[in-house]
N, C-alpha and C positions, 0 to 999 in steps of 0.2 A: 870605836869610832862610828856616828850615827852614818848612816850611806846616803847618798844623794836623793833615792826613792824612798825611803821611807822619811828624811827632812820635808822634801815637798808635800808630802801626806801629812806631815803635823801640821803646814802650811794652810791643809784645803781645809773644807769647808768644816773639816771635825772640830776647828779651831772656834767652829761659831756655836757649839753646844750650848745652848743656855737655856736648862729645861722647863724653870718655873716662866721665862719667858716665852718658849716656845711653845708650852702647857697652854697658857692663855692667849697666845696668838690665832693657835689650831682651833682653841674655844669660839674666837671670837669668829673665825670662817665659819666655825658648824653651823652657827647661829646667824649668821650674815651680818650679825653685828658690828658698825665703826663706831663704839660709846668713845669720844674723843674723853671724855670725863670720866672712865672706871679707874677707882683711884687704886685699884690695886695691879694691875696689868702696868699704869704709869710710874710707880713704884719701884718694879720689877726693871723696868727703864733706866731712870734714872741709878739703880746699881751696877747697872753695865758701862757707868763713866768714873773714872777716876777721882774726877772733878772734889777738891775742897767743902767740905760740907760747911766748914767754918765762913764760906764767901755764897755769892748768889750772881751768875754769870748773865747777864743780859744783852752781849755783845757777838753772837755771831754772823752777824753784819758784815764785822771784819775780820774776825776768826775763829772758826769753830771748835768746838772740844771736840778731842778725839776716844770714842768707845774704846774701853780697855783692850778688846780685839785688835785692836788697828792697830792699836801700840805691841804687842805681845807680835802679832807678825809681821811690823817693821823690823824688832829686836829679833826676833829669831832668824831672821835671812840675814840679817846683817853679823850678825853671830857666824851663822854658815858662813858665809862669806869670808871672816877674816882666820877663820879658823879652817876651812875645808877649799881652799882656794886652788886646789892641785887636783882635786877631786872634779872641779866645772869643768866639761870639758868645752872645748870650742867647735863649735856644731854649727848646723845649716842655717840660717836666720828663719826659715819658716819653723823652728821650733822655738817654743815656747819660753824655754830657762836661756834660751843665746843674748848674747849681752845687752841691756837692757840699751836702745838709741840704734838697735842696729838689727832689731829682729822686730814682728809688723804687729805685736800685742793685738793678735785678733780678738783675744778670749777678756780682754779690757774692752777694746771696742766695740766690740759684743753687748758687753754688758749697761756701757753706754747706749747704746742703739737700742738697748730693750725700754732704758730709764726715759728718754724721749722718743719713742716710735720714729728710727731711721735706721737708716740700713748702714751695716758696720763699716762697708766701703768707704761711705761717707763721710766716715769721722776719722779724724787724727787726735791725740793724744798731744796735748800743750802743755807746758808749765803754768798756764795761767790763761783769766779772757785778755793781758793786754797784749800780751803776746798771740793768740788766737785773731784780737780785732787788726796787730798789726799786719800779721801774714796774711787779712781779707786785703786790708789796705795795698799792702804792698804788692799785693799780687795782681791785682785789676789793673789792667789798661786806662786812664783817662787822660782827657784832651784839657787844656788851658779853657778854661770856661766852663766845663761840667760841673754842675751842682750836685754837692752833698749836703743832705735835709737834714738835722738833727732838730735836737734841744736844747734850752737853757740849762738843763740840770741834770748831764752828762757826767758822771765821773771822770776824770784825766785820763788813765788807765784805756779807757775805749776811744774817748775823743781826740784823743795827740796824734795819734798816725794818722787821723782825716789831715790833724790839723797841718802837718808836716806834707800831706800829698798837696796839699793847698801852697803854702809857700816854696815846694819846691817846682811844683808841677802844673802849679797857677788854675788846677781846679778851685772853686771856691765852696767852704762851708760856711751852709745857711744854717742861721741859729734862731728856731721859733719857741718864743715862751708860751710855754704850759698850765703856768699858774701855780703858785705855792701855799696852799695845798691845790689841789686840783679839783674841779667845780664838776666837773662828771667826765666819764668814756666819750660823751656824745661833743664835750666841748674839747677835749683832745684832739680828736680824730680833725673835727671841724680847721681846726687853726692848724695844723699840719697837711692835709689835705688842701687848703687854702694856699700855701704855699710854695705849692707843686708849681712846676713850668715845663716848658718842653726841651730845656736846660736838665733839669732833674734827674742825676743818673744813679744818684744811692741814696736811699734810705736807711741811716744809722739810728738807731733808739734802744732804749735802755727797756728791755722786757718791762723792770720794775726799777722805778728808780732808785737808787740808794739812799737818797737823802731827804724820804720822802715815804717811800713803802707804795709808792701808786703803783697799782696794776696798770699799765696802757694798754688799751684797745687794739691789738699788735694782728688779732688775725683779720680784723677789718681793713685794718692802715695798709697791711702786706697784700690783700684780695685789689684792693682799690691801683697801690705801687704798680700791680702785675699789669694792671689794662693798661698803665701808659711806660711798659718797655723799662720801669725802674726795679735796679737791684734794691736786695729791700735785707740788710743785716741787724740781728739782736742783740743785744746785751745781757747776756742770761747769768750776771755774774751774784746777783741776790735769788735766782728762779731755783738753780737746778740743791733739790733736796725740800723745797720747802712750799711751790705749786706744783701742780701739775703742769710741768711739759709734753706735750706734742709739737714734735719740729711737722709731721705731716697736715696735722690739723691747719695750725698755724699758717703751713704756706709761704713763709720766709724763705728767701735764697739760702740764707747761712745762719748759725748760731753759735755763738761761744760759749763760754763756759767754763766755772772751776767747782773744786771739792773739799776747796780749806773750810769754807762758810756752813753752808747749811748740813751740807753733808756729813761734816765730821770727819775727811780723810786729812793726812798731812799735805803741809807747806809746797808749794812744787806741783802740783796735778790739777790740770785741765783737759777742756776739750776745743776741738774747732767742727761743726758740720757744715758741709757746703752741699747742696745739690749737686747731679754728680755730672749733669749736663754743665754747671759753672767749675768746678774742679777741675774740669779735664785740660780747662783752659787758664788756671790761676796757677801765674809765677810762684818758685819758691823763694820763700826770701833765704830760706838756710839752706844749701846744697851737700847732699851728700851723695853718695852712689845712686840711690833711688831717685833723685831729683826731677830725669827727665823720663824712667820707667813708670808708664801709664797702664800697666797691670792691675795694680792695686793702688789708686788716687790716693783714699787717706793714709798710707806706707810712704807716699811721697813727704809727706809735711811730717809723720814721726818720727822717721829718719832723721834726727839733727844732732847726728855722733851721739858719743858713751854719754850715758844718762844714770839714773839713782832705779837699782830695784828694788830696795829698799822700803822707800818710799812708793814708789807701782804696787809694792803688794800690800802695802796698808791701803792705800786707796779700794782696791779688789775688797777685801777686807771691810773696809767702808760701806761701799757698794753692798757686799752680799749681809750685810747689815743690814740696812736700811730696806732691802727685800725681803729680808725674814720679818721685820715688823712689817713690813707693807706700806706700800707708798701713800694710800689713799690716805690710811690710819696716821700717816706720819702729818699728813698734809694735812686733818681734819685738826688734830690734836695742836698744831701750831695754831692754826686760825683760832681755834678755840679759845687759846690762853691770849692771843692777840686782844679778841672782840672783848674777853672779860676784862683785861687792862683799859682798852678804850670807855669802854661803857661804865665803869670806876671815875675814870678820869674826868667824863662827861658831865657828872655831879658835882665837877667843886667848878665855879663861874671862872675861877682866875685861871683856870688851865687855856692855853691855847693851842689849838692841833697846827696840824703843818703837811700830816697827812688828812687822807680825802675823807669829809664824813659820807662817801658813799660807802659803803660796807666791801660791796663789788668791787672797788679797788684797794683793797685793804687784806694783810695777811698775818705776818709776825711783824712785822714793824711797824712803830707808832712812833713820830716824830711830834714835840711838845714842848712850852714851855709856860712858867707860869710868870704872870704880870709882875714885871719889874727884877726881875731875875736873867741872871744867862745860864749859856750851858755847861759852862767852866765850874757855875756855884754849883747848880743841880747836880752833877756828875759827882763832885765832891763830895756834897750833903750825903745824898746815898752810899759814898763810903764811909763816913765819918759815920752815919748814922746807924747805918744798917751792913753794910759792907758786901752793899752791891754794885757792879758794875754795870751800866750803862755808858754809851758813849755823845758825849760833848758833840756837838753841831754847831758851834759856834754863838759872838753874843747871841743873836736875835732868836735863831730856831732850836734853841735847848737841847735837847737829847735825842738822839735816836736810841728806843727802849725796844729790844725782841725778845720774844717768846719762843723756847723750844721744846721740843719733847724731854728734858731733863726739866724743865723746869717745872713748879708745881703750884697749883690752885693759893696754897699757901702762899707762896710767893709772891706770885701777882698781888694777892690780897694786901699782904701788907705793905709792897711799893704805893699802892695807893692812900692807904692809910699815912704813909709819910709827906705825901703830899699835899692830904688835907690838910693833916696836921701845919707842913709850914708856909700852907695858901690862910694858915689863920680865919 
């Protein structure tokens, strides 16, 4: 019978051995090198996924592929678990293995807090950003008349709990167009900032839009929100794994967050950050023992009963992934196969973007479609033709198409060649 210490030891980090990859990671520090293009280092990548060779994945937008890691230490705790269940014992919640919704996952938190420079207090452990945006929502005090600032091109997911504090609580959400695609940072900022009144008490927006890949001008908007006394929360639900976050940089009251998408973790894990001077005072909306214990703030919003560990340690798992390749590396190497798909696409006339041709708001996602087409056909075509996935945006703005680190120069190349080909 395997014992409880040496399971969790198959668990840690030895789980993440993978030497030709690690070979070439430690290379590329010696040398200070980020070649977002060494085709052999990316290689070495793309065999840490399970992923169908026989298919060509374009869609982690809305959910990511999980590194065989992730998979391998969701299975084996779940394994322990149903097999060694007499064996857990029931221990203090400041430890570590106590049941996962009822013990304060510092060493998760942690680890969050290192991926966007904030302090582990600050973050709570979510199922997801909508769940993350609604416990912002629900938790703030507003009066019948306070204005919530958004956007026209909000995912549901962040914008329903505004939209639900507004009809029950008769705050109201203002909704400012952005522009699809969007004309620069400076005309963002302009037409949001413009909007402001002394009404103005949240600022909700989409780090990066979904449906669109714009980068928004978020530490300007957020520096500007601060001088007139407005809460200022993000939408980090395309951000976190594929830019670089800084919640400190940034200057935002709060951020949400998940780990299906870019990151590569499973189904089920998020995050919420709040500053700790607003946390101290934000309602929970899920009560458990911790609810009103302001010892540890982000313990307060984890705590939402028995949860999946399972799933907590493929995310870990995840995480300590995506720090072994490096986050810079990870970030440079998306942009990379983004700009080379854009700049492809740029050459056939019939293409129409939908994301921004400023470069500066642009990352893995490129939203597209070509004259006289929708994005039902295009989605299609590329399985039918090539048997790749991208996803549908409806008639008018075709696909949203991304780019990850599994995916290859190859790749890119020949989505574009199929779109020459049926731009005729």
């Amino acid at each position: 019978m395997i014992s409880r210490r040496n399971l969790l030891k198959s668990l840690g980090l030895s789980a993440l051995t993978l030497p030709a990859l690690t070979s070439l990671a430690n290379q590329a520090k010696e040398t200070g090198e980020l070649n977002p293009a060494d085709p052999n280092f990316w290689k070495n990548v793309r065999n840490q996924f399970a992923l169908d060779r026989d298919t060509v994945f374009f869609n982690p937008g809305t959910i990511g592929a999980m590194p065989k890691v992730v998979v391998e230490r969701m299975t084996a705790h779940l394994n322990y678990t149903a097999t060694h269940t007499a064996d857990w014992a029931y221990k203090d919640d400041n430890k570590e293995e106590y049941i996962s919704g009822y013990n304060n996952l510092m060493s998760l938190r942690t680890k969050v807090g290192k991926l966007i420079n904030a302090e582990a207090a600050e973050i709570a452990m979510t199922d997801n950003v909508t769940n993350g945006m609604s416990y912002i929502a629900n938790g703030l005090t507003l009066q019948p008349g306070d204005e919530i600032i958004t956007t026209d091109q909000e995912h549901g997911g962040g914008l329903s709990s505004w939209k639900q504090k507004e009809k029950r609580y008769g705050a109201a959400v203002k909704i400012v167009e952005i522009g699809k695609p969007c004309v620069s940072a400076t005309d963002v900022y302009d037409k949001i900032i413009k909007a402001m009144t002394p009404q103005t008490k949240v600022l909700m927006l989409s780090h990066m839009i979904s449906g669109s890949g714009a980068i928004l001008p978020v530490k300007e908007l957020c520096a500007e929100a601060h001088k007139r006394g407005i809460f200022t929360v993000l939408d980090g639900a395309q951000t976190i794994g594929h830019i670089r976050v800084d919640a400190k940089d940034i200057g935002c009251d709060a951020y949400v967050g998940c780990f299906h998408k870019w990151i590569g973790a499973p189904p089920g894990t998020g995050f919420m950050f709040v500053k700790m001077e607003h946390l101290k005072t934000l309602w929970t909306s899920v009560s458990s023992y911790r609810w009103d214990d302001h010892a540890d703030e982000g313990f307060r919003f984890t705590q939402r009963g028995t949860g999946n560990f399972p799933v907590l340690k493929g995310l870990e798992a995840a995480l300590d992934f995506h720090f072994e390749l490096g986050s810079d590396r990870v970030y440079e190497r998306i942009k990379f196969l983004g700009k080379r798909l854009r700049d492809g696409l740029r050459s056939i006339p019939q293409v129409k973007f939908f994301s921004s041709n400023d470069e500066a708001m642009c990352a893995g996602i490129t939203v597209y479609n070509l004259e006289g087409w929708t994005g039902a056909k295009l989605q299609d075509m590329y399985w039918e033709k090539a048997r790749m996935r991208p996803r549908s945006q409806g008639d008018v703005f075709g696909v949203r198409h991304c780019t990850h680190i599994f995916n290859s120069e190859e790749e890119i190349d020949k989505a574009i060649a199929l779109v020459k080909g049926w731009a005729g």
